[in-house]
Biopython code that builds the backbone (N, CA, C, O; Angstrom):
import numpy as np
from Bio.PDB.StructureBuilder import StructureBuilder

atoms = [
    (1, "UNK", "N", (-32.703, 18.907, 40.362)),
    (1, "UNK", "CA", (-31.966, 17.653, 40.510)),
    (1, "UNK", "C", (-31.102, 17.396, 39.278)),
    (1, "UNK", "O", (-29.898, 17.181, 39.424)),
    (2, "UNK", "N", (-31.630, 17.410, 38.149)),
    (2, "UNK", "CA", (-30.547, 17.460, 36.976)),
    (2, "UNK", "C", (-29.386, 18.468, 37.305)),
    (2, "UNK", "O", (-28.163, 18.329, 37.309)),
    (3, "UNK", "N", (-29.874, 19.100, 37.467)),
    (3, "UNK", "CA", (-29.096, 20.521, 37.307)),
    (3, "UNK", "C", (-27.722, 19.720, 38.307)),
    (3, "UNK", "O", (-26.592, 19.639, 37.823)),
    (4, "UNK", "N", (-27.916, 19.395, 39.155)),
    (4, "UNK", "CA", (-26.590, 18.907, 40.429)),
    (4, "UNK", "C", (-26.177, 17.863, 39.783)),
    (4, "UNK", "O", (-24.961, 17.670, 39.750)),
    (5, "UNK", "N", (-27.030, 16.977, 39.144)),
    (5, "UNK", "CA", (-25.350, 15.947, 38.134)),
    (5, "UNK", "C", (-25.237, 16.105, 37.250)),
    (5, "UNK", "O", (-24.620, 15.167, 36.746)),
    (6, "UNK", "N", (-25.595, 17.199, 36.238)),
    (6, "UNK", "CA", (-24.868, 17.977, 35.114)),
    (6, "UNK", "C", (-23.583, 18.541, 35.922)),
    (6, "UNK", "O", (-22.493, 18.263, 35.423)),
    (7, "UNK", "N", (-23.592, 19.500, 37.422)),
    (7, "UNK", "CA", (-22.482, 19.987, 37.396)),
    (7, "UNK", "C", (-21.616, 19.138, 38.244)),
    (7, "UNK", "O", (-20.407, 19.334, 38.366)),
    (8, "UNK", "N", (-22.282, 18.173, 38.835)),
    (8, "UNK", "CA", (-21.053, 16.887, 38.989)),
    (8, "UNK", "C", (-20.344, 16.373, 37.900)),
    (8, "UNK", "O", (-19.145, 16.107, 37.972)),
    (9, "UNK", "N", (-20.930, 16.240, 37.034)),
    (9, "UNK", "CA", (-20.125, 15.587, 35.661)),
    (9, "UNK", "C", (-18.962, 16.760, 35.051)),
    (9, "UNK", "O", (-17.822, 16.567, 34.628)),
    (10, "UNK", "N", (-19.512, 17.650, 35.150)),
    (10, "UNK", "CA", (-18.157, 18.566, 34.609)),
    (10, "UNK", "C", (-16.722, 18.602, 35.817)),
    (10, "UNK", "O", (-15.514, 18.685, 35.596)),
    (11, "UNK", "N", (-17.351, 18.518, 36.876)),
    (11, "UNK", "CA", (-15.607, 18.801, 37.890)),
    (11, "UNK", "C", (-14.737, 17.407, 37.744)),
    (11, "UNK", "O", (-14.946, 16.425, 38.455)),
    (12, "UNK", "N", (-13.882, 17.459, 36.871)),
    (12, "UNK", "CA", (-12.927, 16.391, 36.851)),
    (12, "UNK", "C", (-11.619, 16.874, 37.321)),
    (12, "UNK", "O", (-11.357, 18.022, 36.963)),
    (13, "UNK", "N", (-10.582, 16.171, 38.161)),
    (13, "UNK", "CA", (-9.573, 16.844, 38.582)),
    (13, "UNK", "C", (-8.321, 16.444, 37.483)),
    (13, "UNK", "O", (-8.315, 15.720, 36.488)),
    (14, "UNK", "N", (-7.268, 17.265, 38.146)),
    (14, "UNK", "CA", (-6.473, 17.292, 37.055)),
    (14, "UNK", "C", (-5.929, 15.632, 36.971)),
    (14, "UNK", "O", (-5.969, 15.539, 35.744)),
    (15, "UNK", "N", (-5.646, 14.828, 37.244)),
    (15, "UNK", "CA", (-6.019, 13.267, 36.926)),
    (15, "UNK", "C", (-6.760, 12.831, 35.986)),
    (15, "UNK", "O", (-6.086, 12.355, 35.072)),
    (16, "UNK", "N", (-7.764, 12.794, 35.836)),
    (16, "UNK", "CA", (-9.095, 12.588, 35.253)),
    (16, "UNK", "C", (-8.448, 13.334, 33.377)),
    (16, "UNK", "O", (-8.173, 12.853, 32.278)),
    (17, "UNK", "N", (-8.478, 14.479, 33.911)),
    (17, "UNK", "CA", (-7.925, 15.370, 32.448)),
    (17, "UNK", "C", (-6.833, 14.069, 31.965)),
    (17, "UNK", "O", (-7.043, 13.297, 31.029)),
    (18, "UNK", "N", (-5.565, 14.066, 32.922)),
    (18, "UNK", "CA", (-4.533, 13.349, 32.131)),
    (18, "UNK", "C", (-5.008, 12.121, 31.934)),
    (18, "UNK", "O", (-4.413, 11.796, 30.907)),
    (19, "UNK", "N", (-5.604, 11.329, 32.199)),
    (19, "UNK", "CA", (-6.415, 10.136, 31.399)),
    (19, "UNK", "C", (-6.554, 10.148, 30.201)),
    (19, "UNK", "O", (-5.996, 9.651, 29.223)),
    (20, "UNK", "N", (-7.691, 11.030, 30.484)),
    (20, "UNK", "CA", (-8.545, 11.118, 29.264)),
    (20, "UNK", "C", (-7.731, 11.855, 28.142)),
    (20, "UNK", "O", (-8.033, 11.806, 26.949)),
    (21, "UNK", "N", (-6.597, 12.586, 28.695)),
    (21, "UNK", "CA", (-5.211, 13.031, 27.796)),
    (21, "UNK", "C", (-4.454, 11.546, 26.933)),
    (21, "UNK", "O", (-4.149, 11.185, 25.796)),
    (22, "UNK", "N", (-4.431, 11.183, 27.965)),
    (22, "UNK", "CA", (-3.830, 9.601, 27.708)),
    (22, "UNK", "C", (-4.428, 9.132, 26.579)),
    (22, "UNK", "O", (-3.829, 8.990, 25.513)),
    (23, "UNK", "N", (-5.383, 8.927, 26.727)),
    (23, "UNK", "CA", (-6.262, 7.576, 26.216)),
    (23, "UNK", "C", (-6.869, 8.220, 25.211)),
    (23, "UNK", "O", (-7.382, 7.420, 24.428)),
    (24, "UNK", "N", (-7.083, 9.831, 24.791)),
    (24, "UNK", "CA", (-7.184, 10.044, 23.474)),
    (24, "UNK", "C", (-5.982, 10.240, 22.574)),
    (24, "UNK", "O", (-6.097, 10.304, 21.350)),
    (25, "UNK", "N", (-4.565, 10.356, 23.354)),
    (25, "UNK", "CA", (-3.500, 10.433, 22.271)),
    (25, "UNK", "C", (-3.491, 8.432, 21.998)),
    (25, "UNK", "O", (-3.131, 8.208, 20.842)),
    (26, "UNK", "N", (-3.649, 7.742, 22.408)),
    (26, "UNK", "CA", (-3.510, 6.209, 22.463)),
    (26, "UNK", "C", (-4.561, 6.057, 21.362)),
    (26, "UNK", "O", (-4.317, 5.690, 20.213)),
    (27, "UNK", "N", (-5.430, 6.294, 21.720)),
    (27, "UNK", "CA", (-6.237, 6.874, 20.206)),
    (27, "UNK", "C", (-6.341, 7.249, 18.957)),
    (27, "UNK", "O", (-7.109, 6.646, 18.208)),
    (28, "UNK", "N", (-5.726, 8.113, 18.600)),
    (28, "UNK", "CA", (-5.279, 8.806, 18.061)),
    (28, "UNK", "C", (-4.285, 7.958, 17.031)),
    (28, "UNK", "O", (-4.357, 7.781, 15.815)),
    (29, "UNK", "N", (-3.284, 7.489, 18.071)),
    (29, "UNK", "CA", (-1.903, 6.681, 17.721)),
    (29, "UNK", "C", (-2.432, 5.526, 16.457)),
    (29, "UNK", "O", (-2.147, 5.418, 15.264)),
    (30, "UNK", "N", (-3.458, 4.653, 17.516)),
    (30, "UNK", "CA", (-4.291, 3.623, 16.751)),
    (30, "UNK", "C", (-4.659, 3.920, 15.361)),
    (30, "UNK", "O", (-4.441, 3.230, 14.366)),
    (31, "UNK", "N", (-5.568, 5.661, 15.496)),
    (31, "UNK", "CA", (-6.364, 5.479, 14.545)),
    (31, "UNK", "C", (-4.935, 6.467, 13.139)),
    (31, "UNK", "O", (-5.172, 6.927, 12.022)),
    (32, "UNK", "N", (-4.057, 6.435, 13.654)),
    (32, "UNK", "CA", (-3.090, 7.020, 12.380)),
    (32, "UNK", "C", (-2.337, 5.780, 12.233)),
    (32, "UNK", "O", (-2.090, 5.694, 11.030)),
    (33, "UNK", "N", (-1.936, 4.960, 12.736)),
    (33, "UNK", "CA", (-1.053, 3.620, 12.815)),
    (33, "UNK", "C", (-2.260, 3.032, 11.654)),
    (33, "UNK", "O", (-1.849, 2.738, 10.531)),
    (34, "UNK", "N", (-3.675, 2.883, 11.958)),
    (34, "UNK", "CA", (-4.290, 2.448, 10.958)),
    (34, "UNK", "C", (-4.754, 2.467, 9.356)),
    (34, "UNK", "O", (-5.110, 1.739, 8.430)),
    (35, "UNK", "N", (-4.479, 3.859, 9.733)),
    (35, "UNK", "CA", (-4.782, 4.767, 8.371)),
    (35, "UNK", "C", (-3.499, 4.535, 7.149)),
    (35, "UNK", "O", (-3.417, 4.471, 5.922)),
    (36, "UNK", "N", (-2.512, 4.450, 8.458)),
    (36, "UNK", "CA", (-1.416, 4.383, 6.976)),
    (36, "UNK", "C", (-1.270, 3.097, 6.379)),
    (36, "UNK", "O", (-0.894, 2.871, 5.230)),
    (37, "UNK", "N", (-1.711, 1.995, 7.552)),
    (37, "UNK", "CA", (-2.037, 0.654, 7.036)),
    (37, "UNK", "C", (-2.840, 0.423, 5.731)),
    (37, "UNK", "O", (-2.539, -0.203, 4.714)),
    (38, "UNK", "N", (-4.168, 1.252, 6.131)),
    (38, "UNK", "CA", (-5.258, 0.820, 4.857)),
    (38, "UNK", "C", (-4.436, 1.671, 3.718)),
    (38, "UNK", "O", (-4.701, 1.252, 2.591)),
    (39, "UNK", "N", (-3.447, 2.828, 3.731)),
    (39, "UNK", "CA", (-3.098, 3.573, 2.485)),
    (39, "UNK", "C", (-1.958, 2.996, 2.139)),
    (39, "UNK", "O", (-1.471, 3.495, 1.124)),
    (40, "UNK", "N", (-1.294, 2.043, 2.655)),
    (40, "UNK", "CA", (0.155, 1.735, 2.557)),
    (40, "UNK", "C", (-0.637, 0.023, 1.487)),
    (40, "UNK", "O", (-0.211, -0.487, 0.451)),
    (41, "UNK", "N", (-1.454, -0.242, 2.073)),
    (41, "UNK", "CA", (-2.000, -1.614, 1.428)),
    (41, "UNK", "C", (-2.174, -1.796, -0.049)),
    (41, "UNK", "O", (-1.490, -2.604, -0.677)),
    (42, "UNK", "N", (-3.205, -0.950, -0.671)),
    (42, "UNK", "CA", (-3.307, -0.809, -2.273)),
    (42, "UNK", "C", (-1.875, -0.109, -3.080)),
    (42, "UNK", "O", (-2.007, 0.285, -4.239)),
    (43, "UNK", "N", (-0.637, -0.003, -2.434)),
    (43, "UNK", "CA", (0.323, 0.775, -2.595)),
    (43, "UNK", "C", (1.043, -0.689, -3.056)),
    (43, "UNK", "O", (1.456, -0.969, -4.181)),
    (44, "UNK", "N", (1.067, -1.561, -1.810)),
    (44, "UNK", "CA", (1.895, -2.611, -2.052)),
    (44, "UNK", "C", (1.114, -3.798, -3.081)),
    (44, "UNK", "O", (1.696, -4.746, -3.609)),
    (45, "UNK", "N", (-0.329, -3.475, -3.205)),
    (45, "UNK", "CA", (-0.905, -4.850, -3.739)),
    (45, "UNK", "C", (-0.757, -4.119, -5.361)),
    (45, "UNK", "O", (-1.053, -4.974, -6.196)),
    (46, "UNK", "N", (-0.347, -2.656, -6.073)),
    (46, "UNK", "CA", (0.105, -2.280, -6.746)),
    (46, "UNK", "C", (1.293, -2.636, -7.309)),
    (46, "UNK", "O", (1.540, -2.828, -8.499)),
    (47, "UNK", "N", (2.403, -2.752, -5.841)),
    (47, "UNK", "CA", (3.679, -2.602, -6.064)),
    (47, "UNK", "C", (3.855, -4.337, -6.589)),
    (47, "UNK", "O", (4.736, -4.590, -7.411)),
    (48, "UNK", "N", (3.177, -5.192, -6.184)),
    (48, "UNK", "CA", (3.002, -7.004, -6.449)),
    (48, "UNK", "C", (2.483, -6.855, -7.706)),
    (48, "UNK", "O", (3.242, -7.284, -8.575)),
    (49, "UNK", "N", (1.324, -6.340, -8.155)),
    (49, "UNK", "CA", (0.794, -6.739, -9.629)),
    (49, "UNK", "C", (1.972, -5.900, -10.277)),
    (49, "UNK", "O", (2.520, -6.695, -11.040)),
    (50, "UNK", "N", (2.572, -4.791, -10.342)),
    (50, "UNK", "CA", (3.890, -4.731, -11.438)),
    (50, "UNK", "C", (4.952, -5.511, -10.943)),
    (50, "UNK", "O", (5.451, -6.039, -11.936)),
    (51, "UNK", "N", (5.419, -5.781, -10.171)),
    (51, "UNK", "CA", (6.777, -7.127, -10.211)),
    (51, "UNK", "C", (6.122, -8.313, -10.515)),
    (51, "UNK", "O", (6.858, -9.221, -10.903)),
    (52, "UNK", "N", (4.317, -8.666, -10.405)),
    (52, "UNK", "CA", (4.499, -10.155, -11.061)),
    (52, "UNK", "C", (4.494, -10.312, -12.994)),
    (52, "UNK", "O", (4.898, -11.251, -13.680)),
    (53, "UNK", "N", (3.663, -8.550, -13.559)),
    (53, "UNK", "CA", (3.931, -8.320, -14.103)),
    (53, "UNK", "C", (5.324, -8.366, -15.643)),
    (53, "UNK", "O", (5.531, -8.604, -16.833)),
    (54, "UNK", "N", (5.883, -7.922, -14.338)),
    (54, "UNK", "CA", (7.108, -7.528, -14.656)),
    (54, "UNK", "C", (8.310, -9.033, -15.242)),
    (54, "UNK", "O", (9.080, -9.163, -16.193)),
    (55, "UNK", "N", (7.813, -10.116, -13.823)),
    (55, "UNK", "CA", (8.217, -11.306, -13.856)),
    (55, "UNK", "C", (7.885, -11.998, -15.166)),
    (55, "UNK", "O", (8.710, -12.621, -15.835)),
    (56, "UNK", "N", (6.608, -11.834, -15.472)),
    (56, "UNK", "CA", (6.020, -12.543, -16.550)),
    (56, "UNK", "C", (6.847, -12.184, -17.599)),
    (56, "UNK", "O", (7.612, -13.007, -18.102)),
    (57, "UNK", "N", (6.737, -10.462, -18.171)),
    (57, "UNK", "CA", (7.293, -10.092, -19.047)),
    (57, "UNK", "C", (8.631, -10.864, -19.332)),
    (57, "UNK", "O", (8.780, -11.419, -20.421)),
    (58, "UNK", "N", (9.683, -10.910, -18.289)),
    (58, "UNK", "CA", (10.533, -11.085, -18.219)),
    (58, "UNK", "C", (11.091, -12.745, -18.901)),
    (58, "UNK", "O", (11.997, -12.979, -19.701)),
    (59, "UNK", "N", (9.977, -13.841, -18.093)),
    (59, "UNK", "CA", (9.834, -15.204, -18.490)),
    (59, "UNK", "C", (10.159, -14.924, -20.320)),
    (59, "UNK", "O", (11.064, -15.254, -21.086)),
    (60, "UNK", "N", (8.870, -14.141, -20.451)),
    (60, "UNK", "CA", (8.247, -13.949, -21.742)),
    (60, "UNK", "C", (8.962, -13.751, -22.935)),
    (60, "UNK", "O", (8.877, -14.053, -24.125)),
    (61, "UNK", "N", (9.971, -12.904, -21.892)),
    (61, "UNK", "CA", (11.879, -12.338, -22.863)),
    (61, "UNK", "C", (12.586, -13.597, -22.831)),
    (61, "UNK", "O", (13.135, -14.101, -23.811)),
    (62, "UNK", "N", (12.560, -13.969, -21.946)),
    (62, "UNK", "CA", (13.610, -15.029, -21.897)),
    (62, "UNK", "C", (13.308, -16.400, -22.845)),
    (62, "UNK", "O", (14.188, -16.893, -23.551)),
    (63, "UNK", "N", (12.008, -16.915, -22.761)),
    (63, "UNK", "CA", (11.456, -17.958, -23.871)),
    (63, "UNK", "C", (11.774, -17.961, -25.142)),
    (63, "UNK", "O", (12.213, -18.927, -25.766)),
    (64, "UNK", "N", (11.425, -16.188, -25.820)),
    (64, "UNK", "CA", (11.866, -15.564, -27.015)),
    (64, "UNK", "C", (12.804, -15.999, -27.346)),
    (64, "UNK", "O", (12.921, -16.716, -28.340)),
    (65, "UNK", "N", (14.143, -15.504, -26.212)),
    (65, "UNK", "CA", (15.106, -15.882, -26.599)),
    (65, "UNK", "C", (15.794, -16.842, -26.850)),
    (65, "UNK", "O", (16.744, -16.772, -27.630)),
    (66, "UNK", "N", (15.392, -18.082, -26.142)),
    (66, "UNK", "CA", (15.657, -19.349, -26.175)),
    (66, "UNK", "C", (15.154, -20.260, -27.432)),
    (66, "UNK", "O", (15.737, -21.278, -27.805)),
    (67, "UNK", "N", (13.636, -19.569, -28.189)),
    (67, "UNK", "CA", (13.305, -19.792, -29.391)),
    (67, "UNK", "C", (13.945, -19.664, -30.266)),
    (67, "UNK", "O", (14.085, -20.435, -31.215)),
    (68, "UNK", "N", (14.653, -18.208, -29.987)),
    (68, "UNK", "CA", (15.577, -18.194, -31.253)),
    (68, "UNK", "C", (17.092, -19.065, -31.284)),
    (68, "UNK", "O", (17.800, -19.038, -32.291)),
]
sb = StructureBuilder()
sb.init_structure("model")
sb.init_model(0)
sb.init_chain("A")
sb.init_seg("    ")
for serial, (resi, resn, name, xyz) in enumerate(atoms, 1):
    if name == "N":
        sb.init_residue(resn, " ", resi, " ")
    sb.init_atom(name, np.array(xyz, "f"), 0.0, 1.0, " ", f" {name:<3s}", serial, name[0])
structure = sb.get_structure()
């Protein structure tokens, strides 16, 4: 009895294939659309701490100069 819906479970027709074609490239899509999210993130929260950085410095020049 196993044995007959083990080999029911394997006959999928060619439908079934393109689904499951489908829905692992949709997959796929998600899980690289995501990835570059989480790597693109510490890139930009990098790219913010040197321009606020940068801003400060800048204030920092400009005060100087106004001191003198």
């Amino acid at each position: 009895m196993n044995h007959e819906i083990e080999s029911v479970q394997l006959v999928m027709t060619g439908h079934d294939v393109q689904c499951e074609a489908k829905s692992l490239r949709e997959h796929l899509v998600r899980t690289t659309e995501n990835l570059r999210s989480a790597l693109l993130l510490p890139r930009k929260a990098i790219a913010n701490q040197i321009d606020l950085l940068h801003s400060k410095r800048t204030v920092s020049s400009n005060q100087l100069l106004v001191m003198r």
